[in-house]
Structures are given as C-alpha cells and as structure tokens.
C-alpha positions, 0 to 999 in steps of 0.5 A: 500500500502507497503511504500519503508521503509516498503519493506526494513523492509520485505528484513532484515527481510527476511535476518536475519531470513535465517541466524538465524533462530529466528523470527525477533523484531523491536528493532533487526532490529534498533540494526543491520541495519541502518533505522534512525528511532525509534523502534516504527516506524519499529513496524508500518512498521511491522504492515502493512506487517503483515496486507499484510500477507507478516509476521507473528508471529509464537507465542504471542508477538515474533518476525515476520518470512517471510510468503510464500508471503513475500517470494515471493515478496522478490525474485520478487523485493527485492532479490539482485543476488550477483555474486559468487566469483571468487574462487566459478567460479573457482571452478566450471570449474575446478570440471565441466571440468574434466568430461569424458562423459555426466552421468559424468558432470550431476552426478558432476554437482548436487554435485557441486550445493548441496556444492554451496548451501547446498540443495538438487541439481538436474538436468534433463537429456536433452531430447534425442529423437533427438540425434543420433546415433554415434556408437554402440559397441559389446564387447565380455566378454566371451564365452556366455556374451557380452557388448552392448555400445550405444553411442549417439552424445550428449555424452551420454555413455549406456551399459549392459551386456547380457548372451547369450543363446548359445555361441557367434560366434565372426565372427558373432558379427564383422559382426553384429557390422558392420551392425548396425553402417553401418545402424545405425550411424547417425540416430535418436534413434526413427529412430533406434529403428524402423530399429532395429526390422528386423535386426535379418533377415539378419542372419541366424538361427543358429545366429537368436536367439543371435542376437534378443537377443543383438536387444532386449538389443539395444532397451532398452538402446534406450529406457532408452536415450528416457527417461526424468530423473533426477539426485540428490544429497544432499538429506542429506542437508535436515535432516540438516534442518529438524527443517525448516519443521512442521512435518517430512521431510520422506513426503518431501524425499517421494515427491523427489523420484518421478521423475515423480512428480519433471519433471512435477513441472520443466515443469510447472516452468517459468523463470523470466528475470534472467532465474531463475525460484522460486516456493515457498511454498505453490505453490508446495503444490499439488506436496507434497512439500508445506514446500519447495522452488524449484529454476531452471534455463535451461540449454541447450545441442545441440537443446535439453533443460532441467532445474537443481536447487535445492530443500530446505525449503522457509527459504533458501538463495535465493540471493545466491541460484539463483545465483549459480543456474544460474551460474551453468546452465550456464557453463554447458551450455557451456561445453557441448557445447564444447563437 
C-alpha cells in the first residue's frame, strides 16, 4: 500500500519531470520541495512506487520518470485543476466571440486550445442529423455556374459551386429557390434529403436536367452536415516534442489523420466528475497512439453533443491541460448557445 508521503513523492515527481524533462533523484526532490525528511527516506518512498510500477528508471542508477500508471493515478487523485487566469478567460471570449458562423468558432476554437496548451487541439463537429433546415440559397455566378448555400439552424454555413450543363434560366432558379425553402425550411436534413429526390418533377424538361443537377449538389452538402468530423490544429506542437516519443512521431501524425480512428477513441472516452475525460498511454495503444495522452471534455450545441481536447505525449501538463480543456468546452458551450 502507497503511504500519503509516498503519493506526494509520485505528484513532484510527476511535476518536475513535465517541466524538465530529466528523470527525477531523491536528493532533487529534498533540494526543491519541502518533505522534512532525509534523502534516504524519499529513496524508500521511491522504492515502493517503483515496486507499484507507478516509476521507473529509464537507465542504471538515474533518476525515476512517471510510468503510464503513475500517470494515471496522478490525474485520478493527485492532479490539482488550477483555474486559468483571468487574462487566459479573457482571452478566450474575446478570440471565441468574434466568430461569424459555426466552421468559424470550431476552426478558432482548436487554435485557441493548441496556444492554451501547446498540443495538438481538436474538436468534433456536433452531430447534425437533427438540425434543420433554415434556408437554402441559389446564387447565380454566371451564365452556366451557380452557388448552392445550405444553411442549417445550428449555424452551420455549406456551399459549392456547380457548372451547369446548359445555361441557367434565372426565372427558373427564383422559382426553384422558392420551392425548396417553401418545402424545405424547417425540416430535418434526413427529412430533406428524402423530399429532395422528386423535386426535379415539378419542372419541366427543358429545366429537368439543371435542376437534378443543383438536387444532386443539395444532397451532398446534406450529406457532408450528416457527417461526424473533426477539426485540428497544432499538429506542429508535436515535432516540438518529438524527443517525448521512442521512435518517430510520422506513426503518431499517421494515427491523427484518421478521423475515423480519433471519433471512435472520443466515443469510447468517459468523463470523470470534472467532465474531463484522460486516456493515457498505453490505453490508446490499439488506436496507434500508445506514446500519447488524449484529454476531452463535451461540449454541447442545441440537443446535439460532441467532445474537443487535445492530443500530446503522457509527459504533458495535465493540471493545466484539463483545465483549459474544460474551460474551453465550456464557453463554447455557451456561445453557441447564444447563437
């Protein structure tokens, strides 16, 4: 059994390895922190952490370093969530407020969280298969090219542009842009996509091709609002701390760009009762990430919820981290509640 000492001996250790990098000894503890017990007593403590597998010594007679289950046991029960300073909140409204739209909160959000933190940040789109529709725009760009503007009510903003077959008719798409909103607003995008599929019927043939054209261009950016996705940034953070990982960090950078990978690691994350979620090491070894820590936190946008965080190696600042997680998650939580 881990005594009470021994725990605040796994914490500075912890701590003082996140911050230099160099394997923690006895004699640098007594230095730095205050214990009031001999060096020999602190190398006892050490000796029964290591027996736990919560240290380890990376080479003969060294200092210790955190194991992944040292980690672990400092996030559950040594981690203290310092609150981020008042510049960092402000910080945090007045770079988050200046959004225009959804994919612009998201993008800035992951920047903002990479500089909080200084690891790889991402967030996850909200799922919109219950948004709807609030209007939908067709704007003509030229004689044969046109611009379809989806917009959902969760602010999401999804436009393309598609070169007709034939020349447009700009009676036609004022009446077809007429028609769809008429039919359309208010729905869900399953709903729409469904009542999609026969408006080319209601126009004539001359029109029929066009209009299967634009029909077919809707349903897609339909499609893609249906989608779970992620956005990221920082990535760069990593070659920062490429001395972190034992080999090359290509496998880890390999590993974050399958978004499939990462939503199905968030799916499988739990939050604790701080709404931090922390998956540690080896426990993302079968994601490709074992060298990594992720933290997330959910957030929420109308019924729909999705989860932001970030991705680095185990030795990361974890007090700071999940508090600006945390702090981020919720402020966006509350801004696009206001929207």
């Amino acid at each position: 059994m881990v005594s009470e000492r021994s725990l605040d001996v796994l914490r500075v250790i912890v701590q003082d390895y996140v911050a230099s990098r160099e394997p923690v000894g006895s004699k640098s503890i007594v230095e730095r922190h205050s214990f009031g017990v001999s060096a020999a007593t602190i190398r006892n403590d050490m000796a029964l952490l290591e027996e736990e597998e919560l240290i380890t010594a990376p080479h003969t007679s060294s200092g210790r370093i955190p194991t992944d289950k040292g980690y672990r046991l400092f996030v559950d029960q040594l981690a203290d969530l310092r609150p981020l300073t008042s510049a960092q909140r402000g910080a945090i409204e007045a770079f988050l407020g200046q959004s225009v739209d959804l994919d612009d909160v998201l993008a800035r959000t992951v920047r903002l969280l990479s500089q909080l933190t200084n690891q790889v940040a991402l967030v996850q789109y909200p799922s919109l298969s219950r948004a709807k529709i609030r209007h939908i725009e067709l704007v003509p760009l030229s004689a044969t090219r046109v611009m379809t503007v989806l917009i959902t009510d969760r602010g999401r903003v999804e436009q393309r542009v598609l070169d007709a077959a034939q020349p447009l008719d700009e009676v036609m798409l004022v009446d077809l842009r007429t028609r769809l909103n008429a039919t359309l607003g208010g729905t869900t995008l399953g709903e729409a996509s469904t009542a999609l599929a026969t408006f080319p019927e209601q126009f004539s043939p001359q029109h029929t091709a066009v209009v299967q054209q634009i029909i077919t261009t809707l349903i897609e950016q339909i499609a893609v609002g249906r989608q779970d996705k992620l956005v990221m940034a920082g990535a760069a953070n990593l070659a920062r701390t490429e001395d972190d990982f034992s080999g090359s960090i290509f496998p880890v950078l390999e590993a974050i760009e399958e978004q499939v990978t990462l939503l199905k690691l968030f799916g499988e994350m739990a939050g604790d009762n701080h709404g931090i979620s922390v998956s540690i090491g080896r426990e993302n070894a079968e994601f490709g990430l074992g060298e990594t820590s992720v933290l997330t936190s959910g957030y929420a946008l109308g019924g729909s919820l999705a989860r932001l965080g970030v991705l680095g190696p185990t030795r990361m600042d974890y007090s700071n981290n999940m508090a600006a997680v945390r702090a981020v998650a919720r402020y966006l939580t509350r801004l696009l509640g206001e929207e």
